[in-house]
Structures are given as C-alpha cells and as structure tokens.
N, CA, C and O of each residue as an XYZ file, in Angstrom:
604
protein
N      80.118     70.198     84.076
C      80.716     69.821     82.819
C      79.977     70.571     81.718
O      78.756     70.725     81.767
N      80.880     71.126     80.525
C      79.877     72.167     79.594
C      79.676     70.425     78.672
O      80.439     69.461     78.614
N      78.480     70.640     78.154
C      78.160     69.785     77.317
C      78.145     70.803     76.133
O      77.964     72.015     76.246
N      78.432     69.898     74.626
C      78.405     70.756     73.369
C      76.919     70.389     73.453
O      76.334     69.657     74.252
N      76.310     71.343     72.043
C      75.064     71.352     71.535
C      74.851     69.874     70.529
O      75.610     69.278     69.765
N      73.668     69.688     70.892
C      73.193     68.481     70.229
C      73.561     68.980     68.686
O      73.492     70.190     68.472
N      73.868     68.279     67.830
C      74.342     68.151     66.473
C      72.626     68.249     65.253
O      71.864     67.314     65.003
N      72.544     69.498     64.823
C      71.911     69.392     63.756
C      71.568     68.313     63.195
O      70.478     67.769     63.371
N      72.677     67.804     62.297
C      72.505     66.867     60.794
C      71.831     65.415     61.775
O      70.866     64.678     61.577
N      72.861     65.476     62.854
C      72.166     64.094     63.693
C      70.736     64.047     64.348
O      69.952     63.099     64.294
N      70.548     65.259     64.979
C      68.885     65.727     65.041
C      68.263     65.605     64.032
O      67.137     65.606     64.529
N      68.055     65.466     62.672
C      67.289     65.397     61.323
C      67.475     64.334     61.224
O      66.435     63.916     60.715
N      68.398     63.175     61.421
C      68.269     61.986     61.270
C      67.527     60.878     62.546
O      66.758     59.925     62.412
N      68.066     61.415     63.610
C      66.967     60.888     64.801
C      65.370     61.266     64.738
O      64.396     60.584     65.057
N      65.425     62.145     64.391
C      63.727     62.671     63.977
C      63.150     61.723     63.138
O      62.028     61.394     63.522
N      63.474     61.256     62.280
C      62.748     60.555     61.244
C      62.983     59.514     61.830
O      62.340     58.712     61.153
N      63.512     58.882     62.715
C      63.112     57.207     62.881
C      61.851     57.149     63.832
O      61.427     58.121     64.458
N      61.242     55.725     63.861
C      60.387     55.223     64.509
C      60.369     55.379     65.639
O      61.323     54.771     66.124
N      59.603     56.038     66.626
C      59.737     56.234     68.429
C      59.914     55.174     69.179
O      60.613     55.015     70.180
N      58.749     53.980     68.220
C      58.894     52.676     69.475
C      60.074     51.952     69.734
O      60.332     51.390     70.798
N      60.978     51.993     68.447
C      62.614     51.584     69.290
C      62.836     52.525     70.157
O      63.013     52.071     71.288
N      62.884     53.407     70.094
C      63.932     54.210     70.874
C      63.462     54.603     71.900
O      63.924     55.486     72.624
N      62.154     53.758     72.110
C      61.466     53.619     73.808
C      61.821     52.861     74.137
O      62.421     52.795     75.209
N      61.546     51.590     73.091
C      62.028     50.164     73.911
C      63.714     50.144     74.586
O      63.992     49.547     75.626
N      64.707     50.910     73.767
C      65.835     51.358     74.119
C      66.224     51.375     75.222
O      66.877     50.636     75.960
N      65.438     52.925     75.297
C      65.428     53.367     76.717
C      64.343     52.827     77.560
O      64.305     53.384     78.657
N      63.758     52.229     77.445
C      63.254     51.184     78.926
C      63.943     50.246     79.277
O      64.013     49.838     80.436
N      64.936     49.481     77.681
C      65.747     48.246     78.340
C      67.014     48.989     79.520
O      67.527     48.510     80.531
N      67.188     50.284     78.865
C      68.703     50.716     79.826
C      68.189     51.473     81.040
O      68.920     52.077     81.825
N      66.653     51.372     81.137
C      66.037     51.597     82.528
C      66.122     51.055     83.139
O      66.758     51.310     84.162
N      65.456     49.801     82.879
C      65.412     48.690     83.539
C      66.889     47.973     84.207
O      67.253     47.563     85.309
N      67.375     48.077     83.057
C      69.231     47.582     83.565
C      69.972     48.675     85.026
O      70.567     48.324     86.045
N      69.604     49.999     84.532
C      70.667     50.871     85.567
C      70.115     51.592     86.415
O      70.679     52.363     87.191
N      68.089     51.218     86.237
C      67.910     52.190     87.432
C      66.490     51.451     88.104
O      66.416     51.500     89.332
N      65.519     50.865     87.461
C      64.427     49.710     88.090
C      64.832     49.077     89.269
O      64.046     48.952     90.208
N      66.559     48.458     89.334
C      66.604     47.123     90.028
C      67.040     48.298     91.788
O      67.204     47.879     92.934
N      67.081     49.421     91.391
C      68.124     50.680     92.446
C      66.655     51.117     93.424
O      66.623     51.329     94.636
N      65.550     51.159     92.471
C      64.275     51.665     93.121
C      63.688     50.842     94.153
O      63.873     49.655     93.884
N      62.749     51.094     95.741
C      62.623     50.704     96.508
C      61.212     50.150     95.952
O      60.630     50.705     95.020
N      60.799     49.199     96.500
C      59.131     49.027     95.752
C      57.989     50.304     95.912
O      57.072     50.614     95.152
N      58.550     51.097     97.599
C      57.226     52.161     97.854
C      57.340     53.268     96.634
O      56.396     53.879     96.133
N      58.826     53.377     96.261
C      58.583     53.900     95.175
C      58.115     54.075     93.771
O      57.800     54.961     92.977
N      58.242     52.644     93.879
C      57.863     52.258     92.194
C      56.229     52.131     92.104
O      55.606     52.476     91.100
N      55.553     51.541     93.399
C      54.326     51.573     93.179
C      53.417     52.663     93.179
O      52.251     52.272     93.117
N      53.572     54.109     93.235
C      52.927     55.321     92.158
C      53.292     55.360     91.319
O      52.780     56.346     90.790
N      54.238     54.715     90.372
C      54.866     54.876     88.914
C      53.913     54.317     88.087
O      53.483     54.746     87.016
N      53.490     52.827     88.989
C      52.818     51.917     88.239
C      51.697     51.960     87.314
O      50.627     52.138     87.896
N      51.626     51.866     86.213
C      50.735     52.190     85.176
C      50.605     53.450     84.976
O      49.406     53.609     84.745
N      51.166     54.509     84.925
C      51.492     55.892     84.434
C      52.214     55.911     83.156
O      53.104     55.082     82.965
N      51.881     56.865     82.175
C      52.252     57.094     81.035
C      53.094     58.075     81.177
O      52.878     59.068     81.873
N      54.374     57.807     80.356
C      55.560     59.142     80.476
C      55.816     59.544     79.348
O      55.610     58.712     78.465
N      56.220     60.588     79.006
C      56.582     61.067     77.451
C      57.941     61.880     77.768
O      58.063     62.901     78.445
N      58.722     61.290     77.228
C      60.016     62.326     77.388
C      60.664     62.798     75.691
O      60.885     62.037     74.749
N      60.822     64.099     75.750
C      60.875     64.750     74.979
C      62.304     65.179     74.496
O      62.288     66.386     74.741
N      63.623     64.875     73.911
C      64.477     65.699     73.609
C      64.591     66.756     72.945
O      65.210     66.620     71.890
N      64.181     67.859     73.202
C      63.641     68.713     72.029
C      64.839     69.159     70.934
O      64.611     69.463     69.764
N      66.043     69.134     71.511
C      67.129     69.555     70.031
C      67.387     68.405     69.720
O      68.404     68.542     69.041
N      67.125     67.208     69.759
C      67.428     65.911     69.374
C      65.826     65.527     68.105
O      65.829     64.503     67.420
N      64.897     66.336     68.062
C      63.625     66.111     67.754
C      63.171     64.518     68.266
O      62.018     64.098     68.160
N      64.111     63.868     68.738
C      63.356     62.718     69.633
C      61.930     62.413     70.794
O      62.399     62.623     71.912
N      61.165     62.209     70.866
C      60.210     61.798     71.595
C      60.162     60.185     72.207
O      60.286     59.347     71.313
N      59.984     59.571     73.736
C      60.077     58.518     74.119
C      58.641     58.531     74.527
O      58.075     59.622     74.593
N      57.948     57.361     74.827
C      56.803     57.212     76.001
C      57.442     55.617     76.425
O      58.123     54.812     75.790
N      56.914     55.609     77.687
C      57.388     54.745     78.727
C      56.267     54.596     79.732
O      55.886     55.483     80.497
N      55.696     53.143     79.621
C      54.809     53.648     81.204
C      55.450     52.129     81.910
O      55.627     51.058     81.328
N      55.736     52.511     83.494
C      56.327     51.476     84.532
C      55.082     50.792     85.076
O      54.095     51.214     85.678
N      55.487     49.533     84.637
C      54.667     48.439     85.330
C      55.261     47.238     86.083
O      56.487     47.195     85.980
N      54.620     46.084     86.937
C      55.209     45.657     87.604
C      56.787     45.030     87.811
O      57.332     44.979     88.915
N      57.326     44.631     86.723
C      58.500     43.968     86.143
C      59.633     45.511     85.758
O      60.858     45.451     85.858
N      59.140     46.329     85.481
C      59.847     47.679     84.900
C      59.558     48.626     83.812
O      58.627     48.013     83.289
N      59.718     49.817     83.020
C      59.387     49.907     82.525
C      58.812     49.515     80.934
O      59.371     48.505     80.505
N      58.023     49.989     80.189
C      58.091     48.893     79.211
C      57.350     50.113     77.684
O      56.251     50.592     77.408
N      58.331     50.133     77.264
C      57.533     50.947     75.785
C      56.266     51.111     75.568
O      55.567     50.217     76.045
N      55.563     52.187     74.851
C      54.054     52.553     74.380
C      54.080     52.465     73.431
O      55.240     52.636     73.056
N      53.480     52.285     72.696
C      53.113     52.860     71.289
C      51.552     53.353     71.067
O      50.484     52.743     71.108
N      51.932     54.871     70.786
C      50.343     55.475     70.193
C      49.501     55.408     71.529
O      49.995     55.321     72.653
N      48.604     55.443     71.333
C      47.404     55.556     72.566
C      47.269     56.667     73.282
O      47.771     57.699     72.837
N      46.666     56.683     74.357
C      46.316     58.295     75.102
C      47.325     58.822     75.660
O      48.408     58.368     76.029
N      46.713     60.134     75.690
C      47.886     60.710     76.280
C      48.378     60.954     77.235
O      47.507     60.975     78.105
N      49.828     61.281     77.842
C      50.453     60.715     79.151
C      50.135     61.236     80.539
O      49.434     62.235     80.701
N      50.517     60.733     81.265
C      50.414     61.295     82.325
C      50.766     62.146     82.907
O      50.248     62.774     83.830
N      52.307     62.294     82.070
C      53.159     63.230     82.647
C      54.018     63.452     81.199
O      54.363     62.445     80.582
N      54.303     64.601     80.751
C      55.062     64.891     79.424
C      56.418     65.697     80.106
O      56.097     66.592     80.887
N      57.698     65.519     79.935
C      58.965     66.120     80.503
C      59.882     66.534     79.059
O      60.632     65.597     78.786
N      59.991     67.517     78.222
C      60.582     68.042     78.023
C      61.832     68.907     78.096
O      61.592     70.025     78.554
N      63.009     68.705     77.792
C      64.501     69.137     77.893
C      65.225     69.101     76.702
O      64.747     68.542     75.715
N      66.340     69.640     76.676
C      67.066     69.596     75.762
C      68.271     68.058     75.715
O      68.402     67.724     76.893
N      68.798     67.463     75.148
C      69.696     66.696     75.559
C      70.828     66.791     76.471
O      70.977     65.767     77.139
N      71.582     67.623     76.671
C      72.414     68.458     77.369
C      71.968     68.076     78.670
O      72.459     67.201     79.384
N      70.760     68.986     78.969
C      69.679     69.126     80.405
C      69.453     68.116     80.672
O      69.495     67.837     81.870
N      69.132     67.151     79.772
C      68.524     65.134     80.406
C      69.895     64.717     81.272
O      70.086     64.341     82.428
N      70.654     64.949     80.242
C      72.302     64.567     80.562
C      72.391     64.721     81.784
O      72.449     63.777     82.572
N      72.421     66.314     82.213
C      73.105     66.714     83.310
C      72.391     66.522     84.841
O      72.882     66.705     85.955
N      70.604     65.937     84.314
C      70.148     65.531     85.700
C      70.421     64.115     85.568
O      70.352     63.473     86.616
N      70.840     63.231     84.071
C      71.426     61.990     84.916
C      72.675     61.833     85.784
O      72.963     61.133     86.754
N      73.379     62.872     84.964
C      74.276     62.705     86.180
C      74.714     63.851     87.380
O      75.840     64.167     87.764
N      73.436     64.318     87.795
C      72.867     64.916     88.917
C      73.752     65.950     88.985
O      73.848     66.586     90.035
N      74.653     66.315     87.688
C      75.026     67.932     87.548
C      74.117     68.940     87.896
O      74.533     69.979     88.409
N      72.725     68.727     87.640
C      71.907     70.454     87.699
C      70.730     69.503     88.550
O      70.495     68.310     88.358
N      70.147     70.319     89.436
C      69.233     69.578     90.207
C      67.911     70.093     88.793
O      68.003     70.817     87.802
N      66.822     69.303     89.369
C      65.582     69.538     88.435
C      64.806     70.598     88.712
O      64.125     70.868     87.723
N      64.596     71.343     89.644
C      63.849     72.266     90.016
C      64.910     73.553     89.514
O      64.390     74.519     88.955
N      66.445     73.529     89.738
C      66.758     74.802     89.117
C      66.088     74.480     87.726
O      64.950     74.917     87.552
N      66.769     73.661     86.586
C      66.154     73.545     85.301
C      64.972     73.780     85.244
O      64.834     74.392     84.184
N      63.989     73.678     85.733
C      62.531     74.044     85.759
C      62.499     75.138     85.830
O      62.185     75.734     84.799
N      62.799     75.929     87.042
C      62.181     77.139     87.562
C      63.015     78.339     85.919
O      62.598     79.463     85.641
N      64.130     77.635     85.196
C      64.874     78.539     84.621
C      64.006     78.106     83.222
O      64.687     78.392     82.238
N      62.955     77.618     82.923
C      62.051     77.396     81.568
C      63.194     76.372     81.001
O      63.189     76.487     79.776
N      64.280     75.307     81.464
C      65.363     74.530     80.980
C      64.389     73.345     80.740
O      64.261     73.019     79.560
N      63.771     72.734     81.550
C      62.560     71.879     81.972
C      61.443     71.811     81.868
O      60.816     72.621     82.551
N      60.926     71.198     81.311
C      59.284     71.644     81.195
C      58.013     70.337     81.404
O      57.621     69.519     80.572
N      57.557     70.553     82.959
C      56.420     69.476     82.661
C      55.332     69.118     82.007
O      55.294     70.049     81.202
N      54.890     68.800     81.885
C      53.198     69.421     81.260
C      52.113     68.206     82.331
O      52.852     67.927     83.275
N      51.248     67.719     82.454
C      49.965     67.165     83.048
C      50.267     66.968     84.574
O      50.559     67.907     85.314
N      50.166     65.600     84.997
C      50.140     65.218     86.467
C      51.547     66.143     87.187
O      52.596     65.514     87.040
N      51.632     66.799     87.542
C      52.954     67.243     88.162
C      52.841     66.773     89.317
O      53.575     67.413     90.069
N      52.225     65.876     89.915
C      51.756     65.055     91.230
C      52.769     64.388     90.831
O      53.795     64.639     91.463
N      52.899     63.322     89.684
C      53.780     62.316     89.269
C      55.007     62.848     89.120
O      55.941     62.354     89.752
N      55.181     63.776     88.394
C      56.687     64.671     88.243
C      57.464     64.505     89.316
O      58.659     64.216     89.271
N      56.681     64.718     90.502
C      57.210     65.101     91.778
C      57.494     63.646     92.560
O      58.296     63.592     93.492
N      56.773     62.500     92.098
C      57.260     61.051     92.870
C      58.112     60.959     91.867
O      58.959     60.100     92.112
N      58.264     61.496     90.792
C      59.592     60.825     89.929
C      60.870     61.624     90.381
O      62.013     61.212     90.585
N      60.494     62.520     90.450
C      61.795     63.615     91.247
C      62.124     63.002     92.139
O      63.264     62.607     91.893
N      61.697     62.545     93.398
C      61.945     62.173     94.730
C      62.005     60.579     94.629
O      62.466     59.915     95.557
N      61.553     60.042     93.542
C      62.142     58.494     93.728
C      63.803     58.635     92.526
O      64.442     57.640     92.184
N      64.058     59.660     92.228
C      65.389     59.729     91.431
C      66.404     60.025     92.443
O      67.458     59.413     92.619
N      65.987     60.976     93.049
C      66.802     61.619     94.626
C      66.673     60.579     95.273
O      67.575     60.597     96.111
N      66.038     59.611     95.389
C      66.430     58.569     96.953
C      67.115     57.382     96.169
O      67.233     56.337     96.809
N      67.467     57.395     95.189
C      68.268     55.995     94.856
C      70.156     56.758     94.580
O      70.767     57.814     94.415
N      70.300     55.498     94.682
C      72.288     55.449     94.401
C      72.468     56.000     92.955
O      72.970     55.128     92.246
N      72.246     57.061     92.341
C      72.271     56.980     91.074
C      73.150     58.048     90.958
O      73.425     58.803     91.891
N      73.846     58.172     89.200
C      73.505     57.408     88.334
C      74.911     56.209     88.891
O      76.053     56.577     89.169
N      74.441     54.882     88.929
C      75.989     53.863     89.432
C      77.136     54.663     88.800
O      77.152     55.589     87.988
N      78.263     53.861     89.570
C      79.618     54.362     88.727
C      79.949     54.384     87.209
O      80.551     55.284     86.623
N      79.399     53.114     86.614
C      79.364     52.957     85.486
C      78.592     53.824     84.361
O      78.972     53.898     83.192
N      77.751     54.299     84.749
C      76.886     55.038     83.886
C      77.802     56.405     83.872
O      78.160     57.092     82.916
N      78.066     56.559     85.370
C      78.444     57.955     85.357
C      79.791     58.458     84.161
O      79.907     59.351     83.322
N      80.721     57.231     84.698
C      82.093     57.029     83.747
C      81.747     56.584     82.210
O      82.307     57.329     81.405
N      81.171     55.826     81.766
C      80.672     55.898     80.277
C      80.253     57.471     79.653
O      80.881     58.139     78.832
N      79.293     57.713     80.176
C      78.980     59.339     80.582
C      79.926     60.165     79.784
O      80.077     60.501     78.610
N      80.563     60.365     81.070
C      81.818     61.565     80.681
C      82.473     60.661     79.804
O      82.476     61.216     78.705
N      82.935     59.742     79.735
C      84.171     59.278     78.706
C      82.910     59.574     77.219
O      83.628     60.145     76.398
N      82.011     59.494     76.815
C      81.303     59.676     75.860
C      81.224     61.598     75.453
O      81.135     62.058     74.315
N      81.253     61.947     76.013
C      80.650     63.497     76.367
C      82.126     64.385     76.361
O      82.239     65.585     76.110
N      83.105     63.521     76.679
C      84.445     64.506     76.617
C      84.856     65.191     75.131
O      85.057     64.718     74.013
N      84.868     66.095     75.509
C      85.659     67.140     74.447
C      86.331     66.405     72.982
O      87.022     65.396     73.117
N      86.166     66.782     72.074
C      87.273     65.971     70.850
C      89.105     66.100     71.357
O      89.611     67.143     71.773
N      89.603     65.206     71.241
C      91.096     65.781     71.710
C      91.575     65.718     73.363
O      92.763     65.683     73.682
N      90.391     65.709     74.408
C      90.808     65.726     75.612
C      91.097     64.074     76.041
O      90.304     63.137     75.945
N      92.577     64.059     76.569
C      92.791     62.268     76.857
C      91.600     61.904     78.214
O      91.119     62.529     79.159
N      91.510     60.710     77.718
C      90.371     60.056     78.535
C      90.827     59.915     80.390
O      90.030     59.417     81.185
C-alpha cells in the first residue's frame, strides 16, 4: 500500500505537545491490541527495558518500558535501552507487516540505536504473535485510504 507523506503543518503541531500523553496513548493501544497476543516467554526479556520510539517526520518521540501487567509510559529519566527510529509511513507498514524490519533496516528506513540484543527479542516476539488482529488491520487501511477512494 503507498502511504502519503506525513503532513508538515500536522508535524509542527504534534511536535510541540507533551510526550507523556502520547506514550501513555500508545501503551494503552499496546496493551489493548498486542500485550494480551504475547506469550509470557516472550514478554519476560521485555520486562523492565526502556524503549524510545521515534517518528521522525511526525517530530514525535514515545518511551515505553514493559512491565509485568504491560506496557506503561516514562517520563524523563535514563536513557533507553533500545531507541527505534522510522518515519510514520515505515511504523505503519511493519504494523501491518507490509515491509519486514530487516529490509527497512538494512535500507537506512530503520534505525536502532543501543541494546540491539533487545531489538531482536522485539522483532521475533512481533513475528510470533497473530498480529496486527483483523481490526487493527481494517481501521488501518480504512484510515490510510486515499482521499476519494470508496471504502
């Protein structure tokens, strides 16, 4: 699916808000569509790891570290364990397992930075679950479709 480019004027306005919503955000819609999918052997190297995810044309930044119950927002403190950088587009298309992660990587699309030990249980605990459910997938595209194309 071509995704358009993240929107300027809306990138300058996501930039300036506060990070810790828009962690807590995205940990609650973690927790909802992809925590309850994970096996426990997987989740327990996640546990207490710091994540930083980066939208870079969105100027957005998240941190997230998974603990026993699921993940759960940071605010401030040291730095992560693992930093993942992408464009919005690229997040998109490995949620919905359009582009595997290692092409995006190997093509500079992706970018890890620290533990790449962890990178790699997050890679392989994303690959062993049912994801993304039907629902995510279909919200997805019905969100992402073209201006004008019927649903």
């Amino acid at each position: 699916m071509s995704l358009p480019s993240f929107p300027p004027p809306l990138a300058r306005l996501l930039s300036r808000l506060p990070a810790y919503p828009l962690s807590a955000a995205l940990a609650a819609a973690l927790n909802l569509a992809l925590w309850p999918r994970l096996p426990k052997e997987l989740r327990a190297p996640m546990e207490g790891r710091r994540v930083r995810l980066r939208a870079v044309d969105a100027g957005v930044t998240v941190e997230l570290v998974a603990g026993p119950r699921g993940f759960v927002p940071c605010l401030g403190g040291p730095s992560p364990d693992l930093a993942v950088s992408a464009s919005v587009a690229d997040f998109l298309r490995l949620l919905l397992r359009e582009d595997d992660p290692d092409t995006l990587f190997f093509s500079r699309r992706l970018l890890l930075e620290g533990d790449t030990e962890l990178g790699l249980q997050v890679k392989n605990a994303l690959a062993a679950v049912d994801w993304p459910p039907p629902w995510v997938r279909e919200a997805a595209r019905h969100l992402l479709r073209p201006p004008g194309t019927p649903s």
